[in-house]
C-alpha positions as a Markdown table, in Angstrom:
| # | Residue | x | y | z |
|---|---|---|---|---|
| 1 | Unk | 29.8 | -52.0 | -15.0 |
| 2 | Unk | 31.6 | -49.9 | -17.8 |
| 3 | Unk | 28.6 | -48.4 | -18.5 |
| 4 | Unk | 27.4 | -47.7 | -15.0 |
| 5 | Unk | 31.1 | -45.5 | -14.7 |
| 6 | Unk | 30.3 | -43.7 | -17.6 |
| 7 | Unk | 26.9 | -42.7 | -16.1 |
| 8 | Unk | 28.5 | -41.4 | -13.1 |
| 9 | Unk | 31.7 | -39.5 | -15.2 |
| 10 | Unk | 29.3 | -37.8 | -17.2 |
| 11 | Unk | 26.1 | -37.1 | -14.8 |
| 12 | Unk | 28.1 | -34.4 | -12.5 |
| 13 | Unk | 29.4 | -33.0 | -16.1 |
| 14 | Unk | 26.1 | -32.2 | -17.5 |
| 15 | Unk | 24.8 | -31.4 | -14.9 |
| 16 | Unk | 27.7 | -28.2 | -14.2 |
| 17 | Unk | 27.2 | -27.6 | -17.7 |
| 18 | Unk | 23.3 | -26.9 | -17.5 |
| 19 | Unk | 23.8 | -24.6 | -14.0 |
| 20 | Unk | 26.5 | -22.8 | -16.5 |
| 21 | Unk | 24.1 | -22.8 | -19.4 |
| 22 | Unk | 21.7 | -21.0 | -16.9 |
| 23 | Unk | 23.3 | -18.4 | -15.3 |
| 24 | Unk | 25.1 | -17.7 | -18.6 |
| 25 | Unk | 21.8 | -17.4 | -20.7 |
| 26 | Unk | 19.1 | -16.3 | -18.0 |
| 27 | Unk | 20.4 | -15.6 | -14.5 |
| 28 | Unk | 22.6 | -11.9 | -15.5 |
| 29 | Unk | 23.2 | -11.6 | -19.8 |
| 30 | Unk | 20.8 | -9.6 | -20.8 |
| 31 | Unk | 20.6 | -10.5 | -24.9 |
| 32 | Unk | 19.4 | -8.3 | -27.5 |
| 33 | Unk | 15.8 | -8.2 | -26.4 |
| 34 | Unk | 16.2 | -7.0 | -23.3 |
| 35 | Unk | 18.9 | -3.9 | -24.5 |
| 36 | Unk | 16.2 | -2.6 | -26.6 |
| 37 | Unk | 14.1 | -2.3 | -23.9 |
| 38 | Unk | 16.0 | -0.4 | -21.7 |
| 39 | Unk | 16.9 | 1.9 | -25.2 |
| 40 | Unk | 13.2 | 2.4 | -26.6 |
| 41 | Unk | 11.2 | 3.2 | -23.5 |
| 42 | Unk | 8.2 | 4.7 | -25.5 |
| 43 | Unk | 6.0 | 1.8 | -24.5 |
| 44 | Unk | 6.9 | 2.7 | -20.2 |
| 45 | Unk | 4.3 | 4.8 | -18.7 |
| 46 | Unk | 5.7 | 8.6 | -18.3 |
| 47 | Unk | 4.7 | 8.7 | -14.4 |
| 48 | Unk | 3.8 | 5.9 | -11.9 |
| 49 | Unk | 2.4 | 6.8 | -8.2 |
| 50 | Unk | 2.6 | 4.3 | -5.8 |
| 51 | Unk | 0.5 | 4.4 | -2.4 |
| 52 | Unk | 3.2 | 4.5 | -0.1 |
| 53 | Unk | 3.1 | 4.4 | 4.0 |
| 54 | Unk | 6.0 | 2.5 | 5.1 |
| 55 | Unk | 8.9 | 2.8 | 7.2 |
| 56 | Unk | 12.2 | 2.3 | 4.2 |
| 57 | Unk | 15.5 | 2.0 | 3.9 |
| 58 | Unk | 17.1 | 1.6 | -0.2 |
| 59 | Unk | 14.1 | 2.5 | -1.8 |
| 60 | Unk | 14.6 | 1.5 | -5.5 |
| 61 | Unk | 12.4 | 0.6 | -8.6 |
| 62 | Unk | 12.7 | -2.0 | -11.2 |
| 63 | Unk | 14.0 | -0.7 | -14.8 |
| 64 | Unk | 10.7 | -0.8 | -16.1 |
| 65 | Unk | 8.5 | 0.7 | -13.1 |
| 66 | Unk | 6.6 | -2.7 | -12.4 |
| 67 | Unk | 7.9 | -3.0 | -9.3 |
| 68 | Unk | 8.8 | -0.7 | -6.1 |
| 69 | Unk | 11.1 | -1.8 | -3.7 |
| 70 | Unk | 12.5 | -1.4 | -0.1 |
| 71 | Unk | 14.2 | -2.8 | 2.8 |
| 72 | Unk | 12.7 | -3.0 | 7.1 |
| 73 | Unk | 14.5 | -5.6 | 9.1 |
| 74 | Unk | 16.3 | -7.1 | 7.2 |
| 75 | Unk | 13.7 | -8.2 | 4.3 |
| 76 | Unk | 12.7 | -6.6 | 1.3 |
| 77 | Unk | 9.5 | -5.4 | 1.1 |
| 78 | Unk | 8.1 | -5.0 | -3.2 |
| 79 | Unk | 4.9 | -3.8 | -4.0 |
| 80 | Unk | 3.8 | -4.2 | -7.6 |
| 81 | Unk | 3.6 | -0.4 | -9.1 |
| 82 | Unk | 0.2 | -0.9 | -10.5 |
| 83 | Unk | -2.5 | -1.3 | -7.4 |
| 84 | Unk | 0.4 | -0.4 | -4.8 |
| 85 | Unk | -0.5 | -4.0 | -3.2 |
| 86 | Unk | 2.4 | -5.5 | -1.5 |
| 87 | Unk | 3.6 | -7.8 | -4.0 |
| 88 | Unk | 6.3 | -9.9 | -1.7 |
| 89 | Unk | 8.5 | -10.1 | 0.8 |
| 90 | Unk | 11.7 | -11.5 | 0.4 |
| 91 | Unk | 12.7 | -13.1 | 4.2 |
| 92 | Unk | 15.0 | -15.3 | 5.3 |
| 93 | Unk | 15.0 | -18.2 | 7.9 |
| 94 | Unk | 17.4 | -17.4 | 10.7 |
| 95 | Unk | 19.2 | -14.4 | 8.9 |
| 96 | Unk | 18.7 | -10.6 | 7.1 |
| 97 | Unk | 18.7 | -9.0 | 4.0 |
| 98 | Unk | 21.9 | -7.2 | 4.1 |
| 99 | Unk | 21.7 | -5.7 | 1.0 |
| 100 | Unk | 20.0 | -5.7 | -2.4 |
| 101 | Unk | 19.8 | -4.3 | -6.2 |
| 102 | Unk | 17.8 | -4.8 | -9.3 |
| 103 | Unk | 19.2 | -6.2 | -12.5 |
| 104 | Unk | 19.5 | -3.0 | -15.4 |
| 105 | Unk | 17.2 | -4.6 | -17.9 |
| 106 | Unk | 15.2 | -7.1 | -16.3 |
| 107 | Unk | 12.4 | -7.8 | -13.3 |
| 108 | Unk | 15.3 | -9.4 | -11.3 |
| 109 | Unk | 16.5 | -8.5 | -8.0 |
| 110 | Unk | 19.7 | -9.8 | -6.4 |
| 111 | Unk | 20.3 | -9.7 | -2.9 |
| 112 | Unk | 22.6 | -10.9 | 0.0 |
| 113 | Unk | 21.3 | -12.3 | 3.4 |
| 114 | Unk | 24.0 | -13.0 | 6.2 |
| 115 | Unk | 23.5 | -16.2 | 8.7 |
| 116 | Unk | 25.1 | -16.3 | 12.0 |
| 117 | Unk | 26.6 | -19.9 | 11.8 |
| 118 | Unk | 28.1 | -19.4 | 15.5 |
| 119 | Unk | 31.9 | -19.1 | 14.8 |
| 120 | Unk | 31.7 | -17.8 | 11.6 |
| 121 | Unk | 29.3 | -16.1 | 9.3 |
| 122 | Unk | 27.5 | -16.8 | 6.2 |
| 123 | Unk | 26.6 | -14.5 | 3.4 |
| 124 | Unk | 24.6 | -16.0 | 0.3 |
| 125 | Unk | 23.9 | -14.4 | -3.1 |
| 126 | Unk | 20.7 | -14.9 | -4.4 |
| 127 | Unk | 18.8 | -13.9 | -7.6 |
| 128 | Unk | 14.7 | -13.8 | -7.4 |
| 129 | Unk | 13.3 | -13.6 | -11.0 |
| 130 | Unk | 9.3 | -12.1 | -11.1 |
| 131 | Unk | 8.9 | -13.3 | -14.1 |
| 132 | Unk | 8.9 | -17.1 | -13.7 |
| 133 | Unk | 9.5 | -16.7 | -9.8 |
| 134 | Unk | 12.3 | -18.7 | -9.4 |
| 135 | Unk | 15.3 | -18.1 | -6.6 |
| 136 | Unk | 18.4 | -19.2 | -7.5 |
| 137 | Unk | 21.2 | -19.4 | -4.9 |
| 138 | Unk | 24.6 | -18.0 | -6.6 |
| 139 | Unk | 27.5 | -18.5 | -4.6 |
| 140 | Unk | 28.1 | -18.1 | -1.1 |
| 141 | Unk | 31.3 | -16.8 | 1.3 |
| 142 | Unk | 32.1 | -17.2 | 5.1 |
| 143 | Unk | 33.4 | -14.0 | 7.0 |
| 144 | Unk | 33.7 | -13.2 | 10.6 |
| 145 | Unk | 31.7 | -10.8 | 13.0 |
| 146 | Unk | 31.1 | -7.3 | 12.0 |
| 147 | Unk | 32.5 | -8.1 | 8.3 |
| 148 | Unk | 29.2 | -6.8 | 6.0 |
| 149 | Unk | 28.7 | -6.0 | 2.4 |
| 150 | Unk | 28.5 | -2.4 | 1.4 |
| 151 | Unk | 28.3 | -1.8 | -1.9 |
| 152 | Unk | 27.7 | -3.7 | -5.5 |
| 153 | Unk | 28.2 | -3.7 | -8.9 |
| 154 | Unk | 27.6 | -5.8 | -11.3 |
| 155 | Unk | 27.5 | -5.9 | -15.5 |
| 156 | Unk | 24.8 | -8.0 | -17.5 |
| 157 | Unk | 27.1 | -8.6 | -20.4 |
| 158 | Unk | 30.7 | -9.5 | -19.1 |
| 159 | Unk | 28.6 | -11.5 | -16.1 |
| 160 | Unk | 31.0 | -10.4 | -13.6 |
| 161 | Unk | 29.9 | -9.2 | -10.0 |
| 162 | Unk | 32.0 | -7.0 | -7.8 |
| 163 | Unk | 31.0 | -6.6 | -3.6 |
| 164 | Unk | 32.5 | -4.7 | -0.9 |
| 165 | Unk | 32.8 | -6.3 | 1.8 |
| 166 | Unk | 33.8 | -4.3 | 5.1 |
| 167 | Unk | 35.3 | -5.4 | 8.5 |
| 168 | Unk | 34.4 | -3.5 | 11.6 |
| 169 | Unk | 37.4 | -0.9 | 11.6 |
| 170 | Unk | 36.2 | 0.2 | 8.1 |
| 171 | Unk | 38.5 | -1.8 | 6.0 |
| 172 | Unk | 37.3 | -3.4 | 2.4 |
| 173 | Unk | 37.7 | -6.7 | 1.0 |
| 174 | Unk | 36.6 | -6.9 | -2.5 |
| 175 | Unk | 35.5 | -9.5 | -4.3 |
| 176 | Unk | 34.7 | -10.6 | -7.3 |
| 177 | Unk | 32.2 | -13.0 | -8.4 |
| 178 | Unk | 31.8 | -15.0 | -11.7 |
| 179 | Unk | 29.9 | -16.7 | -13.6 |
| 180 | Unk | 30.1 | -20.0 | -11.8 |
| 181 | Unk | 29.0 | -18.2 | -8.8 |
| 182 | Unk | 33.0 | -18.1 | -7.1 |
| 183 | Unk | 33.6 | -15.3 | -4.9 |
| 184 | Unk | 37.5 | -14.6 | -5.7 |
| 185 | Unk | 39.2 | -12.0 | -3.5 |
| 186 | Unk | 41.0 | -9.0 | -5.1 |
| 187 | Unk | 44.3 | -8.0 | -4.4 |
| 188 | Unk | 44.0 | -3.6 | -3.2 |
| 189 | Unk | 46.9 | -1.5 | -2.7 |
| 190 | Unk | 44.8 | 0.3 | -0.6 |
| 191 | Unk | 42.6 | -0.5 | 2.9 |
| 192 | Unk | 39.2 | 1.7 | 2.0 |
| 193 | Unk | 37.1 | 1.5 | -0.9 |
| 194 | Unk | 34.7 | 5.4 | -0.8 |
| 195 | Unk | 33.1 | 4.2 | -4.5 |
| 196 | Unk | 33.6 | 2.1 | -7.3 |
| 197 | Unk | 31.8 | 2.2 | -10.8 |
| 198 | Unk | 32.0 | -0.9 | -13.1 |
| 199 | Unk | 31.9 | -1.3 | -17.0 |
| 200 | Unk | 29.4 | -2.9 | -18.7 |
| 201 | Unk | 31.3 | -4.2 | -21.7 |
| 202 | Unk | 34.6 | -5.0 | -20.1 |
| 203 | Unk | 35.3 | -6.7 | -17.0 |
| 204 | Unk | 37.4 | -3.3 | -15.7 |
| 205 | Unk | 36.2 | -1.1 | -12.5 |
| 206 | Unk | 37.0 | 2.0 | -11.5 |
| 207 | Unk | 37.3 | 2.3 | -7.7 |
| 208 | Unk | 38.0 | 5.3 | -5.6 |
| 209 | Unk | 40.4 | 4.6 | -2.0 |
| 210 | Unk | 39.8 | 6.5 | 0.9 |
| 211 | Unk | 42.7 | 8.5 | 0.2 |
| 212 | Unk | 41.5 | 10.0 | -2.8 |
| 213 | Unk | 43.3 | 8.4 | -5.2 |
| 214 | Unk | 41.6 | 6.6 | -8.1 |
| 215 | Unk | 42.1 | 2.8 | -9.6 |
| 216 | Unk | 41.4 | 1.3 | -12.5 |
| 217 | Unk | 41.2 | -2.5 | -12.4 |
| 218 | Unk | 41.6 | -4.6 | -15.6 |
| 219 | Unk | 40.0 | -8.5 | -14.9 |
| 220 | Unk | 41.1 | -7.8 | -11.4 |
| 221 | Unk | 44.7 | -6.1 | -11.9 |
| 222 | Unk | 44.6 | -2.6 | -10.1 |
| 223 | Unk | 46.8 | 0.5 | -11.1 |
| 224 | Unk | 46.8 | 3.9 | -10.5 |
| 225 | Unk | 44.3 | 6.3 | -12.8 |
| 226 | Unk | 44.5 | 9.4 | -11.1 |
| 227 | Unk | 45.6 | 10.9 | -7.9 |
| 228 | Unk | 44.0 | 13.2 | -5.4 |
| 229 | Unk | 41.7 | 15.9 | -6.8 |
| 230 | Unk | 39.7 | 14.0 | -8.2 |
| 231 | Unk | 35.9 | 11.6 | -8.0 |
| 232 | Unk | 34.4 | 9.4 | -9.9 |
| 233 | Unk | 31.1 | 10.2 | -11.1 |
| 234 | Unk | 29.8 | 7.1 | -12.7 |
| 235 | Unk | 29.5 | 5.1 | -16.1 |
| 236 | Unk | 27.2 | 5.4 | -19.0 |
| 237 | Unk | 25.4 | 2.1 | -20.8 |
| 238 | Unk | 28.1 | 2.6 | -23.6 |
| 239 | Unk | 31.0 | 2.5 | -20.9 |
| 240 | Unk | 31.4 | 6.4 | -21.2 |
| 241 | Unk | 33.3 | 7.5 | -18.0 |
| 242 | Unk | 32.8 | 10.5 | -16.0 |
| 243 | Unk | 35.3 | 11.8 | -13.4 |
| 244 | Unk | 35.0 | 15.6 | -11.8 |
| 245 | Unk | 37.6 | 17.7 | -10.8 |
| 246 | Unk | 37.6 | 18.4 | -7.2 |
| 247 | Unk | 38.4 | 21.8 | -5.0 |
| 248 | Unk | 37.7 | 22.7 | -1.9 |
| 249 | Unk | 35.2 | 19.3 | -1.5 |
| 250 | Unk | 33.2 | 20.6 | -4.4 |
| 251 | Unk | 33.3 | 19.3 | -8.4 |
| 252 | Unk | 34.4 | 22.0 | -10.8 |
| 253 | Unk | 34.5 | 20.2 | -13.9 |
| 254 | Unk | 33.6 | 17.3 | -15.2 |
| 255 | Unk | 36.0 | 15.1 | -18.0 |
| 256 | Unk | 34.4 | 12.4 | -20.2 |
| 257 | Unk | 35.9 | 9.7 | -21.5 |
| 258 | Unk | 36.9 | 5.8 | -21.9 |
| 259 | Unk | 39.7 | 3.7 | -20.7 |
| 260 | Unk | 40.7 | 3.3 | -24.0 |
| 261 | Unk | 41.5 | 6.7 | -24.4 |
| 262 | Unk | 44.8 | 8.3 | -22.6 |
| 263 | Unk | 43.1 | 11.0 | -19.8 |
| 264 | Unk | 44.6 | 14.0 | -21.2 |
| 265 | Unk | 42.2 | 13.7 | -24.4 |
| 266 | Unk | 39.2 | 13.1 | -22.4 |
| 267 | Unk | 36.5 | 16.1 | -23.4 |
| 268 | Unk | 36.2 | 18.8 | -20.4 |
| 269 | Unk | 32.9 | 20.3 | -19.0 |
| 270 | Unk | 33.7 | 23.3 | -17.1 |
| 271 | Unk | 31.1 | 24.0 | -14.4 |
| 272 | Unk | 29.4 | 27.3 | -14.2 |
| 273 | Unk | 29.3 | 27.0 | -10.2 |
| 274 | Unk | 30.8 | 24.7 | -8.2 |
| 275 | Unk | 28.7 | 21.4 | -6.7 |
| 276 | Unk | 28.8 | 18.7 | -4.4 |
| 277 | Unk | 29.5 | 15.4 | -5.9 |
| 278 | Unk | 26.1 | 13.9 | -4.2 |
| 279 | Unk | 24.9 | 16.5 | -6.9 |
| 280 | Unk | 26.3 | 15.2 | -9.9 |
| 281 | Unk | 23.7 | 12.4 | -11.6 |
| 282 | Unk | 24.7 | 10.2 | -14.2 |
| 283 | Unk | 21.9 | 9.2 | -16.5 |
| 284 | Unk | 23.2 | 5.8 | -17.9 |
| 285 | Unk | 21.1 | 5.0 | -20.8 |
| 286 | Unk | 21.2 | 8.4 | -22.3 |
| 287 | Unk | 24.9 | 9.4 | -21.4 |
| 288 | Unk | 23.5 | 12.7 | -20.1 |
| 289 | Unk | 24.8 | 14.2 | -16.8 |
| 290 | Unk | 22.5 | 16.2 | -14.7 |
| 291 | Unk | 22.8 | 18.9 | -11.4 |
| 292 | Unk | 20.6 | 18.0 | -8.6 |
| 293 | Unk | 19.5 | 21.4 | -7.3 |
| 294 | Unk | 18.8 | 22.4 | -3.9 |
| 295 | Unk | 15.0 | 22.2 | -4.6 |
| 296 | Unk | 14.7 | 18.8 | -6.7 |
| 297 | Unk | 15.3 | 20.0 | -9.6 |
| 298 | Unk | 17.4 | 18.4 | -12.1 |
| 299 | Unk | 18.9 | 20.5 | -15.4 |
| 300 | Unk | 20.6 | 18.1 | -17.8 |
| 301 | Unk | 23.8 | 19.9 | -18.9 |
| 302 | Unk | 23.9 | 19.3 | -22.5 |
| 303 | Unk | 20.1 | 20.9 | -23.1 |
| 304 | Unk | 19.6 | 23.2 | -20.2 |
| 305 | Unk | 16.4 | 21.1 | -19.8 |
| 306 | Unk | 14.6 | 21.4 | -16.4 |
| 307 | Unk | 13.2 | 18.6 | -15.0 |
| 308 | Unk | 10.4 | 19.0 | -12.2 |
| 309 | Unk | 10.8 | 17.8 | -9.1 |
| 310 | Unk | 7.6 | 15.3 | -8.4 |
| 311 | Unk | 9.5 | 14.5 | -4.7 |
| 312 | Unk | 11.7 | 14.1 | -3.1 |
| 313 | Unk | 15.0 | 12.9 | -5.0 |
| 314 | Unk | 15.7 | 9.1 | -3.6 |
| 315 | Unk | 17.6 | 7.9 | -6.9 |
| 316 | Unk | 17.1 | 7.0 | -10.2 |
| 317 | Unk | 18.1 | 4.3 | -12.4 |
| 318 | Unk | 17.7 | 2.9 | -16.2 |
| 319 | Unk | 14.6 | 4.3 | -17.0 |
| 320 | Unk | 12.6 | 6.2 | -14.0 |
| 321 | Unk | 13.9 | 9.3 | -11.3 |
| 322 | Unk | 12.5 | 7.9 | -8.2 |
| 323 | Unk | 10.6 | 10.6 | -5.6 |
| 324 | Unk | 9.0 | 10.2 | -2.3 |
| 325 | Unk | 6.6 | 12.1 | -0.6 |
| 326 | Unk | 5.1 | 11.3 | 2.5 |
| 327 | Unk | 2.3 | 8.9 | 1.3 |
| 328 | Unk | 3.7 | 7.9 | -2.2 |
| 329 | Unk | 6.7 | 7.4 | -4.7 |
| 330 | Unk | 6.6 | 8.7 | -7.5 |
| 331 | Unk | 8.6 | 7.3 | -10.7 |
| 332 | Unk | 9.2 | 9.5 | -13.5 |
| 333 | Unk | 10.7 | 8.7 | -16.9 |
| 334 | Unk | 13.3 | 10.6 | -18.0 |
C-alpha cells in the first residue's frame, strides 16, 4: 500500500519535471548550436525565390530561408522555400489562427488560435517544430468577445513570452508567459500599448503607451524611461537598444544604448534628413540600423552601403530581407 502512495506522489512529479525539461531544453532555448547559426550564415543561400500566387496576410520566413510563411482565414499557409510546394497548413478545429511568429534561430513557429467556447473565449499557444513535427500546446487563457492578441515578443534565452492582448475599445492587457506555459497578467500604468521591444538576455521590455511615453519593465515591474518625443526602434541580438528622437511625427536622430547604461550616455546618430519611423530598420544580428527609402532601397548607416531592392519591402528578420512581387518572394541575405 506504502508503495502504491509513493507511485502516485512521485508519478505527477516526474512527470512536471520532464514537460519542464522540454520546454526548457527544446521548445524556446536556443543553446550554443543554434546562436552560431544565426551568427555564421555563410552556409545560407544569398537569394531564395519562391513561386508565389496567393492571397496573404503576415508574410514571414524562417531564420534560415527553408520555409515561407503566411496567413488566409485564419490558418497558416508554409511552403518549403526550395520547390515553392505548399509544405503545410496549420488549421484548427472549430477556431482561427489569430496570430503567428517564427522562433529567431530555429524551424519553429509559434502561433495562437482563438475558440469561441459560447460565454467566453479561448486562446491556445502552440509551438509546431519542422524538424521532428511535433505540436506542443503551451499554455492557454480565457477572454471575452472582441478581446484579440496583437502583438508578441518573445526571447530564446530568458524563455519568457510577452502578448498583447486588446479588448474592443482598443485597450491592452499584457501578459506574460513562462516557462511553465502560465499566462500572468502585467500590471500598466497606462491603457494602450503602440509597440514594445523585448531583450534577449534579460527578462526586461521596453514598451511604448499610446501617449507617447516610454516604459521599461524589469521581470514585470514598469517605470518610466522616457517621455514624449520619443519611439522605440528596436533591439539588437546583443540587447543594444535603439530609440529615435521624434519631431514633427518624423525621427531625427537615433540614440544607442543599454539599460544598463544611464540615457544621457547613450551614443547619438544625428540624421541627415528626417524619416518616418516605419523607415527605420533594425538589423538584429548585425546591430546595424538601416533607412528604408522610398524606392526599396535600404542604406545601412554605418557603411553607406546600398542594398537593392529585389521587391517589395514586406520585413525582414535574423538572416533574410523578405520582398514580394506579384508572382514570388524573394529572401535576400543581408
Amino acid at each position: 500500500m506504502k508503495k502504491k502512495i509513493l507511485i502516485w506522489f512521485v508519478l505527477p512529479i516526474l512527470v512536471q519535471f520532464l514537460i519542464l525539461f522540454y520546454i526548457n531544453n527544446i521548445f524556446l532555448t536556443s543553446g550554443n548550436i543554434d546562436i552560431k547559426k544565426i551568427n555564421e550564415n555563410s552556409d545560407l543561400p544569398k537569394k531564395i525565390k519562391v513561386k508565389f500566387d496567393y492571397s496573404a496576410n503576415d508574410l514571414s520566413a524562417s531564420y534560415d530561408g527553408k520555409y515561407v510563411s503566411f496567413l488566409n482565414d485564419g490558418k497558416i499557409f508554409i511552403l518549403n522555400s526550395k520547390n515553392s510546394d505548399l509544405q503545410k497548413i496549420i488549421d484548427v478545429d472549430d477556431g482561427i489562427v489569430e496570430y503567428y511568429t517564427w522562433l529567431p534561430d530555429r524551424d519553429r513557429i509559434l502561433y495562437f488560435y482563438k475558440k469561441n467556447l459560447g460565454y467566453e473565449y479561448e486562446i491556445s499557444l502552440v509551438a509546431y517544430d519542422f524538424n521532428n513535427f511535433n505540436y506542443m500546446e503551451v499554455g492557454k487563457i480565457y477572454v471575452r468577445k472582441g478581446e484579440d492578441v496583437k502583438n508578441v515578443t518573445l526571447s530564446t534565452l530568458t524563455n519568457m513570452i510577452y502578448v498583447n492582448i486588446v479588448n474592443r475599445f482598443g485597450d491592452s492587457m499584457l501578459y506574460r508567459i513562462d516557462i511553465m506555459g502560465q499566462f500572468v497578467r502585467v500590471s500598466l500604468p497606462f491603457n494602450r500599448i503602440i509597440r514594445m521591444s523585448e531583450l534577449r538576455h534579460k527578462d526586461q521590455i521596453f514598451i511604448q503607451s499610446s501617449d507617447g511615453r516610454i516604459y521599461l519593465f524589469k521581470n514585470m515591474i514598469g517605470s518610466l524611461f522616457l517621455n514624449r518625443g520619443y519611439e522605440i526602434l528596436g533591439i539588437g541580438a546583443d540587447d543594444t537598444v535603439y530609440i529615435g528622437k521624434v519631431d514633427n511625427d518624423n525621427v531625427t536622430k537615433v540614440f544607442v544604448g543599454k539599460t544598463d547604461e544611464p540615457f544621457h550616455k547613450w551614443r547619438e546618430i544625428n540624421l541627415e534628413i528626417p524619416v518616418n519611423t516605419n523607415s527605420i530598420l533594425i538589423f538584429p544580428k548585425n546591430n546595424e540600423i538601416g533607412l528604408l527609402r522610398y524606392n526599396n532601397e535600404i542604406k545601412i548607416l554605418s557603411s553607406g552601403k546600398i542594398i537593392s531592392p529585389e521587391g517589395k519591402y514586406i520585413c525582414h528578420n535574423e538572416n533574410y530581407i523578405i520582398y514580394k512581387n506579384p508572382n514570388e518572394v524573394i529572401l535576400k541575405l543581408y
